[in-house]
C-alpha distance (Angstrom), angle and dihedral (degrees) to the residues before:
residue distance angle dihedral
X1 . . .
X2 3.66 . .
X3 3.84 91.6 .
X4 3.90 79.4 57.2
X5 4.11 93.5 53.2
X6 3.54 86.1 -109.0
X7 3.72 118.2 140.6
X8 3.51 113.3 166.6
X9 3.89 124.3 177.0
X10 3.72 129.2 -139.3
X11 3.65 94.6 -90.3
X12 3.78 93.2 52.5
X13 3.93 94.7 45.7
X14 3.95 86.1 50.1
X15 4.11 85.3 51.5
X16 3.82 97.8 42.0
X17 4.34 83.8 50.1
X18 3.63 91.3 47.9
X19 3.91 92.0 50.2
X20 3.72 87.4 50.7
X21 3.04 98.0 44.6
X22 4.26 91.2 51.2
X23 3.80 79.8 50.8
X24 3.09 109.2 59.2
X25 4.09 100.5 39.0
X26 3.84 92.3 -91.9
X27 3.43 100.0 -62.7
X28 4.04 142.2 38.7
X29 3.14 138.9 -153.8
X30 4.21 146.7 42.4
X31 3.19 117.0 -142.5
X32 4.45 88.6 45.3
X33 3.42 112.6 9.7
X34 4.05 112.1 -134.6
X35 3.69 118.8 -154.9
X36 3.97 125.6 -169.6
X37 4.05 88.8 -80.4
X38 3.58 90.4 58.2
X39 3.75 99.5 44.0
X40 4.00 89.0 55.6
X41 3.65 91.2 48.9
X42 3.68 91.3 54.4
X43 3.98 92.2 48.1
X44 3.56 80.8 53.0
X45 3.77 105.7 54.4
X46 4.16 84.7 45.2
X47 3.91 86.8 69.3
């Protein structure tokens, strides 16, 4: 994200998660399942 200019903080990675999350029924995915948690750790390792 930060090669985008994008510099979220915790709070907004826990937000953008949450929205996905809401999205997407709660959780995505078939082969591996990914919940809220998941989605914020991703957002996290993109920093």
């Amino acid at each position: 994200m930060r090669e985008l200019g994008i510099q979220p903080d915790d709070a907004q990675c826990k937000e953008m998660a949450r929205s996905c999350a809401e999205a997407c029924g709660g959780s995505k995915g078939s082969a591996k399942l990914l919940f809220e948690e998941d989605m914020y750790n991703i957002y996290k390792l993109a920093l």
